[in-house]
FIMARDREN-652785 format. One record per residue (C-alpha): residue number from 1; residue in one letter; chain; x negated, y, z negated. Coordinates in pm, whole numbers, plus 50000, padded with zeros to 5 digits. Layout:
seq type mol c1 c2 c3
NUM a A X Y Z .
...
end
This chain:
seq type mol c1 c2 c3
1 x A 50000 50000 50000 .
2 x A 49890 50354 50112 .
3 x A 49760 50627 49781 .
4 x A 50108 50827 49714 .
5 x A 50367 50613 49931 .
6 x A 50659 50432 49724 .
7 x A 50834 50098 49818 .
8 x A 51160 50257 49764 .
9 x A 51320 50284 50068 .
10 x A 51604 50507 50232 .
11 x A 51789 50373 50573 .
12 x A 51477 50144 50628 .
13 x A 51208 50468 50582 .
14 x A 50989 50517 50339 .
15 x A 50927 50859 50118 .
16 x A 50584 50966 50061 .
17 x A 50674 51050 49661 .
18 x A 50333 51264 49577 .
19 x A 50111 51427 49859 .
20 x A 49770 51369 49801 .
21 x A 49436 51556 49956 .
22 x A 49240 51346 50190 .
23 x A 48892 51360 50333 .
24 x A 49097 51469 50633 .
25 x A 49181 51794 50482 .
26 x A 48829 51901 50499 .
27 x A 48792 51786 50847 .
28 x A 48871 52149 51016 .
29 x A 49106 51973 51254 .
30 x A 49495 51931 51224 .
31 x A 49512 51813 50836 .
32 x A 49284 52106 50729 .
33 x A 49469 52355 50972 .
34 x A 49828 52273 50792 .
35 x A 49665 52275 50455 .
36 x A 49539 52618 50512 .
37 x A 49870 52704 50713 .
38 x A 50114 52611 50446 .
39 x A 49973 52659 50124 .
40 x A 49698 52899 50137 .
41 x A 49818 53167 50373 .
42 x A 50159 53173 50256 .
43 x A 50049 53253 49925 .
44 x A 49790 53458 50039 .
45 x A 49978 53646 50301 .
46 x A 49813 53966 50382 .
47 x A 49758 54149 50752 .
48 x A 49357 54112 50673 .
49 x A 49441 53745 50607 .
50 x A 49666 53666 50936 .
51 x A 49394 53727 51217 .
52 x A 49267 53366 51086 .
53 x A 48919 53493 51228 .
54 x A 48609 53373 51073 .
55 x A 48603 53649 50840 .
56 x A 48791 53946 50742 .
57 x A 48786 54310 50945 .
58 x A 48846 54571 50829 .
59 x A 48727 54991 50768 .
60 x A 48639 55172 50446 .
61 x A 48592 55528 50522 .
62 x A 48559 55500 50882 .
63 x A 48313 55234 50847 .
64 x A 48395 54874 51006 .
65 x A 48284 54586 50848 .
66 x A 48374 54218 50817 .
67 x A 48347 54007 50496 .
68 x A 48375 53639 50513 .
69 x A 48281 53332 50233 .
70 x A 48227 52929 50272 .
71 x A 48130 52660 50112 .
72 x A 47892 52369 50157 .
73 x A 47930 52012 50047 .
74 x A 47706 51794 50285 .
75 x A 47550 51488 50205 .
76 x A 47281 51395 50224 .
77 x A 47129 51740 50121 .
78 x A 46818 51749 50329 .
79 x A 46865 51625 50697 .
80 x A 46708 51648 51049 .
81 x A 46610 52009 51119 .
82 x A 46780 52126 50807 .
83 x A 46890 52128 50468 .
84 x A 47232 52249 50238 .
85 x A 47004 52587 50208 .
86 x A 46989 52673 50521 .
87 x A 47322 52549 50611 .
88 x A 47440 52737 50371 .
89 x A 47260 53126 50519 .
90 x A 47333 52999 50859 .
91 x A 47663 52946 50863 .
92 x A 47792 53274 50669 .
93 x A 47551 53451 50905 .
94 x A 47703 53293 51205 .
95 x A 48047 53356 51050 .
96 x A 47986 53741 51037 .
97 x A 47831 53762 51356 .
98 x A 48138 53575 51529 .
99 x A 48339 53881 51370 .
100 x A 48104 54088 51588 .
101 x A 47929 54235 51288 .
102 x A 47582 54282 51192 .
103 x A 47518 54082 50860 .
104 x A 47349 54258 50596 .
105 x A 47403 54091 50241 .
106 x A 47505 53790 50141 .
107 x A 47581 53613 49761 .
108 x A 47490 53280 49653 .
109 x A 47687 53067 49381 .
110 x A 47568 52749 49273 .
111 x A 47717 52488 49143 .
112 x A 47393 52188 49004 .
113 x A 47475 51856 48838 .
114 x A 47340 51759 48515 .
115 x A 46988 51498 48663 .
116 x A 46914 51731 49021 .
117 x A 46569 51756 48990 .
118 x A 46446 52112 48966 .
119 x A 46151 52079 49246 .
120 x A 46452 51953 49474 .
121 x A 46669 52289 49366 .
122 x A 46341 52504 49435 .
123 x A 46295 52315 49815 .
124 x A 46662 52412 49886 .
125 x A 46643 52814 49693 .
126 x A 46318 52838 49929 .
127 x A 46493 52752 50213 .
128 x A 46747 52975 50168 .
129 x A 46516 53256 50156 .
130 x A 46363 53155 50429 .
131 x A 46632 53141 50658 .
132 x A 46792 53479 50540 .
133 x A 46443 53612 50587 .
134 x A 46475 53509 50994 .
135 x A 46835 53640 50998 .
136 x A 46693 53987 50799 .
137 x A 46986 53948 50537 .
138 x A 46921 53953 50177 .
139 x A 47080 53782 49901 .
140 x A 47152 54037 49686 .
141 x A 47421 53852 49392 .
142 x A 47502 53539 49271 .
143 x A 47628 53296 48986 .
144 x A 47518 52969 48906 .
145 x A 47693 52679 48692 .
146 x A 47592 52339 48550 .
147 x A 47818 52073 48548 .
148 x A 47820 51705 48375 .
149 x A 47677 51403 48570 .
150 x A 47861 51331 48847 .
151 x A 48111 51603 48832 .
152 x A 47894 51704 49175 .
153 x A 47700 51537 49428 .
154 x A 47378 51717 49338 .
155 x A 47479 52095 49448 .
156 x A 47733 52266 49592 .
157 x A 47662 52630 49706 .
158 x A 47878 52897 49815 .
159 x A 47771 53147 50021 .
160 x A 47982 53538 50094 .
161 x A 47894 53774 50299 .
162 x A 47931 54129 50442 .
163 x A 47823 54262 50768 .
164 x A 47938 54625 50986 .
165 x A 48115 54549 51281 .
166 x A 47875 54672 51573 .
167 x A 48087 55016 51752 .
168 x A 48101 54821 52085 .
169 x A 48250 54511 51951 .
170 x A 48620 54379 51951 .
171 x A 48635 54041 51960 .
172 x A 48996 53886 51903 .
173 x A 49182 53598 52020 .
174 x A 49431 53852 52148 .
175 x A 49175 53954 52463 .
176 x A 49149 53614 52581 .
177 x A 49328 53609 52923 .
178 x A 49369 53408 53168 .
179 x A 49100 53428 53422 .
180 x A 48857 53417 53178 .
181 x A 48574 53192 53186 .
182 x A 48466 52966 52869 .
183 x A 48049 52966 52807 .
184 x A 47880 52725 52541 .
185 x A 47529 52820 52431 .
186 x A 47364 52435 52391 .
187 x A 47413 52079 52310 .
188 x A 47721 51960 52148 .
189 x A 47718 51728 51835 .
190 x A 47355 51765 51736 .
191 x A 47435 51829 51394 .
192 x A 47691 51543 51278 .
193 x A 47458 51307 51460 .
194 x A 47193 51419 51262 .
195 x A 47337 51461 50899 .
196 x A 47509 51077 50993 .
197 x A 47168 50919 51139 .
198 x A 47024 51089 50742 .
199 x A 47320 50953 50524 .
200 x A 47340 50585 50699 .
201 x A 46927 50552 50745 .
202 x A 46959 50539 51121 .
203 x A 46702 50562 51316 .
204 x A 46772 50792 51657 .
205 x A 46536 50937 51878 .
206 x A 46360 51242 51721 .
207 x A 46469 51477 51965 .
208 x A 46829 51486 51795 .
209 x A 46832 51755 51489 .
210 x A 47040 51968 51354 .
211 x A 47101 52297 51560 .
212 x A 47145 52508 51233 .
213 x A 46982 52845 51317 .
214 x A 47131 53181 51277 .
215 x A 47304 53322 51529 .
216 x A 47316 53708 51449 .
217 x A 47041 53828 51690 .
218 x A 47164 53671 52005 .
219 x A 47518 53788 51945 .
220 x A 47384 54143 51889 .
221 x A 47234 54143 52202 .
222 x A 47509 53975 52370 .
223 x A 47769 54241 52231 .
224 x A 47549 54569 52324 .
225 x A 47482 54461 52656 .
226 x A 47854 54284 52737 .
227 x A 48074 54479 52500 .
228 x A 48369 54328 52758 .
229 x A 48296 53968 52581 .
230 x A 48624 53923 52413 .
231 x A 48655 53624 52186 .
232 x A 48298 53479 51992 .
233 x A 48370 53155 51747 .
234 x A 48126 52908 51650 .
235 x A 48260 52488 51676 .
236 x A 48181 52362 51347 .
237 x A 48417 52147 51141 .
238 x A 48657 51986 51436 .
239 x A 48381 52114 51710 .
240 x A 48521 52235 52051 .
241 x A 48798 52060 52076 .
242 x A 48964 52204 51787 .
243 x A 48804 52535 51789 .
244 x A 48952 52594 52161 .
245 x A 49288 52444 52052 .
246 x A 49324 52679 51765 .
247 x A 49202 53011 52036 .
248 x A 49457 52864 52307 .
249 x A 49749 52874 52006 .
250 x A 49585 53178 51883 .
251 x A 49581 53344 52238 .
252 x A 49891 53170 52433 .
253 x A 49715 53043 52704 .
254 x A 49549 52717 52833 .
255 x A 49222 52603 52840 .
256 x A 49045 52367 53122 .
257 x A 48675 52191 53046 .
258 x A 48470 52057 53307 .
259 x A 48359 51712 53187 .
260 x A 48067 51760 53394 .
261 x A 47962 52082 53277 .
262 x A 47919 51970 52919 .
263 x A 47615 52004 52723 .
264 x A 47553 51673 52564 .
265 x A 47214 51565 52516 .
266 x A 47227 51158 52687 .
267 x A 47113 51030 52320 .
268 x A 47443 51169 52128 .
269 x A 47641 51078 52409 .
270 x A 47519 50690 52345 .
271 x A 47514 50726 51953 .
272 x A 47913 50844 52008 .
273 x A 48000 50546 52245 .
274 x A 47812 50291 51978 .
275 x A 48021 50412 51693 .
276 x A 48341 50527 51899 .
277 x A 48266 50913 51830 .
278 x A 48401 51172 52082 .
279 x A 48181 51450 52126 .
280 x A 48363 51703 52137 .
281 x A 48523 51658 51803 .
282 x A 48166 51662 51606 .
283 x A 48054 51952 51428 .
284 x A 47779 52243 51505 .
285 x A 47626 52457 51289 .
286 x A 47428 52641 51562 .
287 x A 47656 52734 51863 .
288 x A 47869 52953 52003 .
289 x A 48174 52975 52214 .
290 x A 48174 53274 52431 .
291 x A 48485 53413 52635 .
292 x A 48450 53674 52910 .
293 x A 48554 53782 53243 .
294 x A 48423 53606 53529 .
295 x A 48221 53887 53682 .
296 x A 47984 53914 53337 .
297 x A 47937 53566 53293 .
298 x A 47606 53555 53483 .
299 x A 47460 53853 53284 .
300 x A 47578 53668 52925 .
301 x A 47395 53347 53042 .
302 x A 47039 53516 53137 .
303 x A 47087 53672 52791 .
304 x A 47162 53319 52650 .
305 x A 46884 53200 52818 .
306 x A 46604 53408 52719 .
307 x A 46694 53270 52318 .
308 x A 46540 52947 52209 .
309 x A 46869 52908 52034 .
310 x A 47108 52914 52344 .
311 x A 46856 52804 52630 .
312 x A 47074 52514 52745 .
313 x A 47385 52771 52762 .
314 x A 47624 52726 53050 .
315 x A 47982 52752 53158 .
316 x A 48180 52469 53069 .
317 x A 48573 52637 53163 .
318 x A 48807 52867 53277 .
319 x A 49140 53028 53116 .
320 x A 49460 52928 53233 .
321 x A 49808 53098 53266 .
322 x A 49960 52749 53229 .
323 x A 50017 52528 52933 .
324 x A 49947 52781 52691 .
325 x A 49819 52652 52361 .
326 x A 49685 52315 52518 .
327 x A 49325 52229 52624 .
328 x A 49251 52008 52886 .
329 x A 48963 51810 53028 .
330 x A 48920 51770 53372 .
331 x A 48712 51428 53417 .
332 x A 48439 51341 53682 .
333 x A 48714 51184 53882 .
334 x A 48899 51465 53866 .
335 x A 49206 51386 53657 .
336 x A 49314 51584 53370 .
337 x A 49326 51508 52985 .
338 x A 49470 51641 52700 .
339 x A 49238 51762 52459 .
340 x A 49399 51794 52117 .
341 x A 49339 51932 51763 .
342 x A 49110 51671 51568 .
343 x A 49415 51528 51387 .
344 x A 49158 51304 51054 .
345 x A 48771 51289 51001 .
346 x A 48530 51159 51212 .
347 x A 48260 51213 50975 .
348 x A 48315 51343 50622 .
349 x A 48134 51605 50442 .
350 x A 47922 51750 50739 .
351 x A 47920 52079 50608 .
end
């Protein structure tokens, strides 16, 4: 019998009698979407709040700036190409710079379990001051709190930030028309096959590591030089899939993917058919999602290019007028397929 379902039965159906939280609610896709839907922005409600971008916007004085917050839970703590340190700077960075702001400070709460070894929490504080170092934020506030044996798995940290919203930038799910053509800036599902290959001792080829890396600079650059770029998001929990599915809703329009202009690297691609992973659902921690008219796309991508971070950039889709809210895939052989929200967890605590 299934956690929270009864045997008591009503006209042969059965009554869930006490909703539970799953793994699944943490997965980004549809069980995280309805959890944040139904219980946190209806309590919540606010017109700050409603955008559902990956931060807050808003002006104080005439000044623009975007505030956002996350939390990190990964296991194992120290992967390929990365750790829950610089996870942790990365993706608050990334999450102000997808607002189109500049980041400038961040906090850092932590939460430590009675037994973490203290050289371990100095590797991970180091990191973290490391990678805001590259992203030229500082950490500026912060909390920390000790909690029995196994209360945590070894740390949790929780990162806020806030950034100013560069002059030039508007970046809203509400200027994504149709027309429009879709541009990824690398490999998809680095990360998740990474932090997996780490928690399951798997050994895969070395080139696959996380692609955690701040984002802030190449956005910047992006936004001065193609202020028209109207919608910025990075895939991370639920990757593409779900992160277009929630801009088509977001937007009203449809969205159709090349299968053959993809960006996955041949050694995820055969990791995902031995385990029965789809790509597109795994999470980044180092990309972004780019929308723009067709006539700038060019100048985005030798922008994109010139960055070690979004070398492998390309186009991967177009906007459409038609089945607004739905993605699609068009296949090698030319058919389509719908792509929906990630409706569980393909792999639990990635981030």
């Amino acid at each position: 019998m299934l956690p929270g379902i009864n045997t008591a039965k009503d006209g042969g159906i059965m009554h869930n009698q006490e909703e539970l939280i799953l793994l699944g609610h943490g997965s980004g896709g549809r069980l995280s979407h309805d959890l944040i839907k139904n219980i946190m922005v209806s309590a919540f409600a606010n017109p700050l709040l409603a955008e559902l971008h990956d931060g807050a916007r808003f002006s104080i004085d005439g000044t623009k700036l975007a505030f956002t917050t996350d939390s990190y839970v990964v296991k194992p703590r120290f992967f390929p190409g990365g750790d829950i340190g610089k996870l942790a700077v990365c993706g608050t960075v990334n999450d102000l710079a997808m607002c189109g702001a500049r980041p400038l400070y961040l906090s850092a709460g932590l939460i430590l379990e009675e037994g973490l070894p203290i050289a371990e929490l100095k590797k991970i504080v180091e990191s973290m001051r490391a990678t805001a170092q590259v992203a030229g934020v500082a950490i500026v506030t912060g909390d920390t709190k000790v909690v029995e044996r196994g209360a945590v798995d070894g740390i949790y940290i929780n990162t806020a930030g806030i950034g100013a919203i560069l002059p030039q930038a508007d970046v809203t799910a509400s200027r994504v028309k149709p027309g429009q053509e879709v541009i990824v800036s690398g490999y998809l599902g680095d990360h998740a096959i990474a932090v997996m290959s780490e928690r399951h001792g798997l050994t895969l080829p070395s080139k696959i590591i996380s692609d955690c890396a701040p984002l802030n600079g190449l956005i910047q650059e992006l936004l001065t030089e193609v202020p028209a770029i109207s919608m910025l998001r990075d895939p991370t929990r639920g990757g593409l899939a779900t992160t277009l599915n929630e801009i088509a809703a977001d937007a009203g329009v449809g969205i159709v993917l090349e299968e053959s202009s993809l960006p996955v690297r041949p050694e995820v691609s055969a990791v995902c058919e031995l385990l029965g992973f789809e790509p597109l659902y795994l999470a980044n921690e180092g990309k972004v999602v780019v929308f723009v008219e067709k006539k700038y796309s060019e100048k985005v991508l030798k922008i994109m290019h010139q960055h070690q971070v979004s070398a492998a950039a390309r186009i991967i889709g177009t906007v459409s007028d038609k089945a607004a809210g739905q993605v699609a895939l068009r296949t090698m052989v030319g058919g389509l397929r719908l792509l929906d929200m990630l409706s569980g967890e393909q792999l639990p605590r990635i981030c």
